[in-house]
N, CA and C of each residue as an Amber inpcrd file, in Angstrom:
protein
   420
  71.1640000  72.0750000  82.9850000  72.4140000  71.3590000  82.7770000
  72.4950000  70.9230000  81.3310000  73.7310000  71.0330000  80.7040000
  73.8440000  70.6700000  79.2580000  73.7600000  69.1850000  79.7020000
  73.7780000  68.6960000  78.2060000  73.3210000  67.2890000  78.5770000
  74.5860000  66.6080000  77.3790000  74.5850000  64.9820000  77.8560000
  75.6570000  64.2540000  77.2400000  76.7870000  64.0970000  78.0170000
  77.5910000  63.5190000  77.3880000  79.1120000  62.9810000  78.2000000
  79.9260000  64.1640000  78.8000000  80.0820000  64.4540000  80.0110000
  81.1970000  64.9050000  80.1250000  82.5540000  65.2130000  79.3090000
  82.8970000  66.0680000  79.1440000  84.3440000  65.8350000  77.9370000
  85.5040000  65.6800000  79.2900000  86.2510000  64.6680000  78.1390000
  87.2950000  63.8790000  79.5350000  88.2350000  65.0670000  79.9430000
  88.6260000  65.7870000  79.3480000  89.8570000  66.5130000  79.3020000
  88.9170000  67.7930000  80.6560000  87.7130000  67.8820000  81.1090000
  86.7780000  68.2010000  82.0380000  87.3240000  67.6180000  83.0670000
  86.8120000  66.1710000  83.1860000  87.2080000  65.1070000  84.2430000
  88.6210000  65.3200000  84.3160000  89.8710000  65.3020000  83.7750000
  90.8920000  65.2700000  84.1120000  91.4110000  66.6250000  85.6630000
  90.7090000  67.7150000  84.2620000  91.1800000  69.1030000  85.2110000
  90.5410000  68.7130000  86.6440000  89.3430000  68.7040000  86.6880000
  88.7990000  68.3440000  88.1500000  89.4470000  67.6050000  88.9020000
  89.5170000  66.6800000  88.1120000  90.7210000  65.6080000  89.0100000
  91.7640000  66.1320000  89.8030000  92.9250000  66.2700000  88.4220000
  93.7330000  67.3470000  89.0090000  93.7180000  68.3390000  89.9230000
  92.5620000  69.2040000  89.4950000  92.4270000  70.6150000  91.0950000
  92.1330000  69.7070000  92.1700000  91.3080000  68.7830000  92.0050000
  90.6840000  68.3960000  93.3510000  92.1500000  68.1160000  94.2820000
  92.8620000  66.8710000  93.7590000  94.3990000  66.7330000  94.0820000
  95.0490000  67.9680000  94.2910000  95.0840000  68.7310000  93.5370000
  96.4010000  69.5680000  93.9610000  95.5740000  70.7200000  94.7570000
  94.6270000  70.6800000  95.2040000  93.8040000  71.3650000  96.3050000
  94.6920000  70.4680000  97.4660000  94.2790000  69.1220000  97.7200000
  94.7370000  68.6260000  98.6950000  96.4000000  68.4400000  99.0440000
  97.1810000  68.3750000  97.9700000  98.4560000  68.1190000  98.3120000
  99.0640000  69.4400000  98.5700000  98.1480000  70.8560000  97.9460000
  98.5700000  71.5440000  98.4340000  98.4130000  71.9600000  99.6190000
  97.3890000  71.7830000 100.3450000  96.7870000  72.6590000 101.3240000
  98.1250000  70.8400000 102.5860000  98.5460000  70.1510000 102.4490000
  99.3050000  69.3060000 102.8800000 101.0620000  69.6030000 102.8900000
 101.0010000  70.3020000 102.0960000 102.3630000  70.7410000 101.8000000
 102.6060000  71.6980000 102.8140000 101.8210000  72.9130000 102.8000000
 101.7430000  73.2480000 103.4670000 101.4540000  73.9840000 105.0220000
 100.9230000  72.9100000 105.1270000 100.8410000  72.1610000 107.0880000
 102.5560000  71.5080000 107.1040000 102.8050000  70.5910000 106.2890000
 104.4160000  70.2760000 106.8590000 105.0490000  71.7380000 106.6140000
 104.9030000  72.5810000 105.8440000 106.2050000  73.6210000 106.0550000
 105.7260000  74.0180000 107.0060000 104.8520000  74.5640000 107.5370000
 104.6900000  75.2710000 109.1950000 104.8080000  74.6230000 110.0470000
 104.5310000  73.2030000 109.9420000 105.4070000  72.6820000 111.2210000
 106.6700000  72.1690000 111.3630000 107.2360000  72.3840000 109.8710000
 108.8290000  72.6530000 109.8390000 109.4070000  73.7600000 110.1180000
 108.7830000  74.8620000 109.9610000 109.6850000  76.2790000 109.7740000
 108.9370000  77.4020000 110.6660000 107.7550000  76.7310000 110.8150000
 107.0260000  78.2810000 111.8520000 106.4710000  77.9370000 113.1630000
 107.1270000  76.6420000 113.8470000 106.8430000  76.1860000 115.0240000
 107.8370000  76.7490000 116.1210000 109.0270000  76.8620000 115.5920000
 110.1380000  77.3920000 116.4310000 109.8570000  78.9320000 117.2530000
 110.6910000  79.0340000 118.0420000 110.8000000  80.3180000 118.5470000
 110.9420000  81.6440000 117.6630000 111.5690000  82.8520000 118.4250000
 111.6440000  83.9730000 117.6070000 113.0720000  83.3980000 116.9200000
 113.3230000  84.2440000 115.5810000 114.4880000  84.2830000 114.6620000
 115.2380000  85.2610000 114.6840000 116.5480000  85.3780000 115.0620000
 117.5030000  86.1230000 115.2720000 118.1920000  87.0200000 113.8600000
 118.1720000  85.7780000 113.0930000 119.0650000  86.2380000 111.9110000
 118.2310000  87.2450000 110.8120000 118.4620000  88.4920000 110.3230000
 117.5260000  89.3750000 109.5800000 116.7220000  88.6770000 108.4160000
 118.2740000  88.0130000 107.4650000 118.2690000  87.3140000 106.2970000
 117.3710000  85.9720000 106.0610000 117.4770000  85.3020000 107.4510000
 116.5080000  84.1300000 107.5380000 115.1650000  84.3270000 107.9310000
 114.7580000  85.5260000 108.8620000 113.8350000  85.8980000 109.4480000
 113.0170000  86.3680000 107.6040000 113.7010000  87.5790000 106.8960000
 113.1040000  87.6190000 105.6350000 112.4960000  86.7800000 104.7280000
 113.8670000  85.7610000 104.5210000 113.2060000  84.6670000 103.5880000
 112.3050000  83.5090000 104.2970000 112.1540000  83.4910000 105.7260000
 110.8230000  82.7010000 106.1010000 109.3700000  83.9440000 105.6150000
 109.7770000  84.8240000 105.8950000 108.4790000  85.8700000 106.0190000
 107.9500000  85.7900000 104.2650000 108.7770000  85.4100000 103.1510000
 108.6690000  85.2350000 101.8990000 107.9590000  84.1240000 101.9940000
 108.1730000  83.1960000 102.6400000 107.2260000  81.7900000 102.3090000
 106.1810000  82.0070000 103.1650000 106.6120000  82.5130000 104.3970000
 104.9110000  82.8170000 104.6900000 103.9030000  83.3680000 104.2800000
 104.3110000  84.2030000 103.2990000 103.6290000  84.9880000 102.4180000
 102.7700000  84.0240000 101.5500000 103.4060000  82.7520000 100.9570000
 103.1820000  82.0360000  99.7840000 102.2980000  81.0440000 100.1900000
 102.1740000  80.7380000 101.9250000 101.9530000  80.0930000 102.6170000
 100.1270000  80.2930000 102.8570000 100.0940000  81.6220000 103.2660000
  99.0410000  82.4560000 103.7440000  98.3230000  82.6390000 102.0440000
  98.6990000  83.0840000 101.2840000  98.1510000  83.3280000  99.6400000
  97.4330000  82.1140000  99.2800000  98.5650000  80.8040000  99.8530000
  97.9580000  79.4930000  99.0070000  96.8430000  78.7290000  99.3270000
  97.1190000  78.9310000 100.9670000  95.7740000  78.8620000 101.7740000
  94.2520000  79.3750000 101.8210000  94.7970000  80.9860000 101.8270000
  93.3600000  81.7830000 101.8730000  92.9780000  81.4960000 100.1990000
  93.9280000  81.3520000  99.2540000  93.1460000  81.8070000  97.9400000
  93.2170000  80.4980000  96.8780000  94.2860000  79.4560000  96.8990000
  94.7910000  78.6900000  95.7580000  93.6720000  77.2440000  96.5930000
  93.8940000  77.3710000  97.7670000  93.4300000  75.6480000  97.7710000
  91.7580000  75.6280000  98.1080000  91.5000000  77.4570000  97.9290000
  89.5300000  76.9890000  98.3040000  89.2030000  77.0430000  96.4870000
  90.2330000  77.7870000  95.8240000  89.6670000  77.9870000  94.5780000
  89.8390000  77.1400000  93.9330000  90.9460000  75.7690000  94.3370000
  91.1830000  74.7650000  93.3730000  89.9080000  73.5730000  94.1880000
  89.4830000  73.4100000  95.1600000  88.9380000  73.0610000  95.4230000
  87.2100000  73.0370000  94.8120000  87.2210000  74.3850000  94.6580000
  85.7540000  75.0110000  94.2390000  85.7900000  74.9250000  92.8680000
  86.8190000  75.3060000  92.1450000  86.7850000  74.7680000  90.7270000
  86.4360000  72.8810000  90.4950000  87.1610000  72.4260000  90.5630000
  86.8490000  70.6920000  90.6620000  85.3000000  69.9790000  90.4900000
  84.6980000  71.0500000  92.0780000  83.6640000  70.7930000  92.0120000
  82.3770000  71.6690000  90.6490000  83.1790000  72.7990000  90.4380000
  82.1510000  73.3940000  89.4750000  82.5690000  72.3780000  88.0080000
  83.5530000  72.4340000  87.6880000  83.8210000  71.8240000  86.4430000
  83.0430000  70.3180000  86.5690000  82.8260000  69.2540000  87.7180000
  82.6840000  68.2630000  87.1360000  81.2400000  68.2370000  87.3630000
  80.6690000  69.2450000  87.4340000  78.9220000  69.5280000  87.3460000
  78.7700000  70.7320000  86.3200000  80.1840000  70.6680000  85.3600000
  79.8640000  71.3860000  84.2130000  79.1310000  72.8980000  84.1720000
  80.0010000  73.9100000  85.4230000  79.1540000  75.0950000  86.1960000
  80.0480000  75.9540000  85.0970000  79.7750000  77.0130000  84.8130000
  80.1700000  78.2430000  83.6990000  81.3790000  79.0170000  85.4030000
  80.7930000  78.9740000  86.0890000  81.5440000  78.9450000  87.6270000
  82.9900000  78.7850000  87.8500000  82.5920000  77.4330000  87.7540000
  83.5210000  76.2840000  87.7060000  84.8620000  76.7580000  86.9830000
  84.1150000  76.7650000  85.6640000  85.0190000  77.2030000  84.1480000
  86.1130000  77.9880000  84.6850000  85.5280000  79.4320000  85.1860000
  86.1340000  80.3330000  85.7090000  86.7090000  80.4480000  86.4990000
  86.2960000  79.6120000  87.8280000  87.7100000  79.4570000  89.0000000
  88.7850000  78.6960000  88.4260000  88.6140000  77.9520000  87.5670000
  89.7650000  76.6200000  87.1510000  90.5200000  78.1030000  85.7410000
  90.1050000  79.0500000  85.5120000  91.3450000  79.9020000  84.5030000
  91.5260000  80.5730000  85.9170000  90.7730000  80.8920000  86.6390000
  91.8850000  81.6380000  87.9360000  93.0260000  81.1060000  88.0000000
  92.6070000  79.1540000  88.7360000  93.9830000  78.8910000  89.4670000
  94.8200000  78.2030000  88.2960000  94.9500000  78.4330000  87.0260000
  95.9830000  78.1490000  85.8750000  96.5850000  79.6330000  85.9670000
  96.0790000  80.3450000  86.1920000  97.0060000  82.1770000  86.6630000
  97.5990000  81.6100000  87.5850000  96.7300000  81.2820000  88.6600000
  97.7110000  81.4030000  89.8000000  98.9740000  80.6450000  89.7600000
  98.9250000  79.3190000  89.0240000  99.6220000  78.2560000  88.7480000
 101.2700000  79.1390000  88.4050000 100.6150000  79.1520000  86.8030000
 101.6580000  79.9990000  86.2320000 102.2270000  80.9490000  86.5010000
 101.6170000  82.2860000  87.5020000 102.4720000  83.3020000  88.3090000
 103.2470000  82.6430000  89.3600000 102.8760000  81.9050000  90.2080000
 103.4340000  81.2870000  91.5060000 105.1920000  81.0390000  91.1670000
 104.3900000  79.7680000  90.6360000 106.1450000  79.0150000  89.6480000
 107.1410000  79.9360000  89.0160000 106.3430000  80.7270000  88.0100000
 107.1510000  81.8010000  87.3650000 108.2870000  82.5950000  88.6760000
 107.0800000  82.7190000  89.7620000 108.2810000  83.3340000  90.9090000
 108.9870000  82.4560000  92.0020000 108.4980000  81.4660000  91.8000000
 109.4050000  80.1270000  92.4650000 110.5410000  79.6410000  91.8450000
 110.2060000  79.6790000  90.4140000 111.5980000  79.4750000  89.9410000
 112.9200000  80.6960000  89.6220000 112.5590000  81.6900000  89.2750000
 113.1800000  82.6900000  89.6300000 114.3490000  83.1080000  91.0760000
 113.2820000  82.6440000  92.0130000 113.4830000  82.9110000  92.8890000
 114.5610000  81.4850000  93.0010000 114.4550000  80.8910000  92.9260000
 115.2490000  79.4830000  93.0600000 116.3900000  79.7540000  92.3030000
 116.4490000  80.1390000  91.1180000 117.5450000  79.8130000  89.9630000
 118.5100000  81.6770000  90.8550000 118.0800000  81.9200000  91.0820000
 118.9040000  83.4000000  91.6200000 119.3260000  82.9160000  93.1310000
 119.1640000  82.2070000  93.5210000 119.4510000  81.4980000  94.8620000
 120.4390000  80.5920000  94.6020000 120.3690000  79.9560000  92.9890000
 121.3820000  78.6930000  93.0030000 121.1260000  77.4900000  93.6780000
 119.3870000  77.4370000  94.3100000 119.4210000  76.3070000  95.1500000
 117.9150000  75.9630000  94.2640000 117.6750000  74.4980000  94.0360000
 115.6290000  74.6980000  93.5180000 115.2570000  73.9460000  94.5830000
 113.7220000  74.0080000  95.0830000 113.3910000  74.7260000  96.3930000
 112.5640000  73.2010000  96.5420000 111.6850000  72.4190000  97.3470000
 111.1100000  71.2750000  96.9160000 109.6940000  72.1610000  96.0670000
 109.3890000  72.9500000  96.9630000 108.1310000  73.2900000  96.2050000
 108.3300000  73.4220000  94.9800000 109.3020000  74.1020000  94.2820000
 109.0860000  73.7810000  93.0480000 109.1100000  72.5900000  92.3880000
 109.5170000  71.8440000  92.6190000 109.8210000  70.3370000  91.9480000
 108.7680000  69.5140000  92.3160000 107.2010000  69.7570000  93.6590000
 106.5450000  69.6000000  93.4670000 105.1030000  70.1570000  92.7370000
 105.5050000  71.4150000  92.5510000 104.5090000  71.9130000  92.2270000
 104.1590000  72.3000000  90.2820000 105.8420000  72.5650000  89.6260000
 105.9590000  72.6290000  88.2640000 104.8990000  71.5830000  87.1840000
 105.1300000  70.7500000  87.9660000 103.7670000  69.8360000  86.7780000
 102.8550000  69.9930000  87.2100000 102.4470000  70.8090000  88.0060000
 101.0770000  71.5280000  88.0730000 100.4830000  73.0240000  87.1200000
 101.7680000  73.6770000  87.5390000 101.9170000  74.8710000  86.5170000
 101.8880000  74.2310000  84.9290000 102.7850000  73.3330000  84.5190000
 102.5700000  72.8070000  83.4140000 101.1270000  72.4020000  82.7750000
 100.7180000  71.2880000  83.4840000  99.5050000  71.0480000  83.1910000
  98.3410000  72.3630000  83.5150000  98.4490000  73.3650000  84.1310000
  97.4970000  74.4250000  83.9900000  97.5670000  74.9810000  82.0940000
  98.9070000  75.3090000  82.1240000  98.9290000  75.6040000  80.7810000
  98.0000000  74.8680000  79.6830000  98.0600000  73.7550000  79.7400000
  97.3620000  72.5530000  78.7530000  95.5890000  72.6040000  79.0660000
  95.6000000  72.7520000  80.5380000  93.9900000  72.9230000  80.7540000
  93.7410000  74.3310000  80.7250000  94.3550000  75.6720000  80.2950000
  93.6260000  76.6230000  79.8130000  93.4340000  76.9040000  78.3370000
  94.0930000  75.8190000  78.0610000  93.7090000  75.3220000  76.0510000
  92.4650000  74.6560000  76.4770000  92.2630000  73.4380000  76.8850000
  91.2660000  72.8840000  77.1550000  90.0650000  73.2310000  77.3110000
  90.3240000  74.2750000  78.3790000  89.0380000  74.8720000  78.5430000
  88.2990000  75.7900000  77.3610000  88.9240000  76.5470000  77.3100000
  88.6500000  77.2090000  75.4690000  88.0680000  76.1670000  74.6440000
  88.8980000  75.0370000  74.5050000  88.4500000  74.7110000  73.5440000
  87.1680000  73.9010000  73.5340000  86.6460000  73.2760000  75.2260000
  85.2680000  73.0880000  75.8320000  84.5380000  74.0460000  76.3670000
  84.6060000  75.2680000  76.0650000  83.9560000  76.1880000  76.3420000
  81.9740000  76.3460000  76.3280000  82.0200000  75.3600000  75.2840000
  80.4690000  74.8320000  75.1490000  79.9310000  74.0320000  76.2090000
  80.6000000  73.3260000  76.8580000  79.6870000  72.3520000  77.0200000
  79.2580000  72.6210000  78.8440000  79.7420000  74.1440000  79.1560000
  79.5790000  74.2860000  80.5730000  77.6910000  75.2260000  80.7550000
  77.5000000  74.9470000  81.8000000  75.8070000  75.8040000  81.9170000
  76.1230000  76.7870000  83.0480000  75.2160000  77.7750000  83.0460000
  75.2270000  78.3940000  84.4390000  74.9220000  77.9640000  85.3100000
């Protein structure tokens, strides 16, 4: 283990994933028991655009909230690991949104997820400077 202070802008990101591990993997438990508890769906158009969030649903689950989770913990034990799951989920961050908002602004409607999730994408941006620029101080 390298040795010395933690660098804060470390502690923050962890922070952050650890949180948005949990609010995400919370978010979405209420959309499925808002939108995928019901019976079968009649309408093509609605049946599609649920099958779109289930998509986002199933992705965020199997892949965004074990990796933001697992990052948190590598970064705040300073793991070279760590480092690396936390530039995953700043990708994932930034692709997600990129197609949430898209998808929103061509709809004419913005969606909650985005309006909860954008200052997450934001702040990924800022912690994949971060990380670069603490690139030292992580161990295998």
């Amino acid at each position: 283990m390298i040795e010395g202070k933690r660098p804060a802008a470390l502690s923050a990101i962890a922070v952050v994933n650890g949180a948005a591990g949990v609010i995400t993997f919370l978010f979405w438990a209420l959309v499925y028991v808002r939108l995928f508890r019901g019976g079968p769906i009649d309408d093509p158009a609605l049946r599609a655009s649920l099958s779109g969030t289930l998509g986002f649903l199933v992705g965020d689950v199997v892949w965004a909230v074990p990796l933001l989770i697992a990052a948190a913990a590598g970064l705040w034990r300073r793991r070279l690991w760590g480092r690396d799951l936390a530039l995953m989920v700043n990708a994932l961050w930034v692709y997600s949104l990129t197609v949430i908002w898209v998808r929103d602004l061509h709809a004419g409607a913005v969606s909650p997820g985005a309006l909860l999730f954008t200052p997450f994408a934001l702040f990924a941006v800022w912690a994949t400077v971060a990380l670069w620029k603490n690139r030292r101080a992580f161990s295998f």
